[in-house]
N, C-alpha and C positions, 0 to 999 in steps of 0.2 A: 718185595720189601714194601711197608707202609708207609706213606706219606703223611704227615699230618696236613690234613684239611687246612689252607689261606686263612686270612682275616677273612678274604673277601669273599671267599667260599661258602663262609657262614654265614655270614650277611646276604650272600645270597638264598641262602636255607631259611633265611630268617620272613624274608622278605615271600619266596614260596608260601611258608606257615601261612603269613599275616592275609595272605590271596587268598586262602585255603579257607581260614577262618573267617573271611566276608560269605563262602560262599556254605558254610557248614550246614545244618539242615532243624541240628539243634543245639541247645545252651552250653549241652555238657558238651559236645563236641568242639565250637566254638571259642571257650574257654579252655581245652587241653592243646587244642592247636596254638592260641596264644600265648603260652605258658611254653610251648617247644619254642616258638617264635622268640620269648625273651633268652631263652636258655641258648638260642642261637646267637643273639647277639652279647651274652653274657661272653660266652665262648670266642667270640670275634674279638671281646678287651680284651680276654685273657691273650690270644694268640699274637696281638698287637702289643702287648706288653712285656712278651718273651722274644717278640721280633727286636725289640726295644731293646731289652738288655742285652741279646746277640750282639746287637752293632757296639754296644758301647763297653764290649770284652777286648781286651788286647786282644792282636794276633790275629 
C-alpha cells in the first residue's frame, strides 16, 4: 500500500535539490533542480495543510 510522503519528507527532497543545484555543472541543470526544489516545498504546504484540516475533522 502507498504512503503519502511527510511534510518533512519533502522538505527533506527539497532541501536534497537545493545541495544538488550548488553543485550542478551547468545553468540549465541548475535551474531545473531548483524548480524540483520549490515544487518540493510547494508540496510540503500542501501536505501540512491537509495535516491541518485532518486534525480539525470530528471524529
Amino acid at each position: 500500500m502507498f504512503s503519502m510522503p511527510s511534510q518533512l519528507d519533502h522538505l527533506n527532497e527539497a532541501e536534497r535539490l537545493e545541495r544538488q543545484a550548488e553543485l550542478a555543472d551547468s545553468d540549465h541543470a541548475r535551474e531545473a533542480l531548483r524548480r524540483m526544489a520549490q515544487t518540493s516545498r510547494l508540496s510540503a504546504a500542501l501536505v501540512g495543510m491537509l495535516e491541518a484540516s485532518r486534525e480539525e475533522l470530528p471524529g
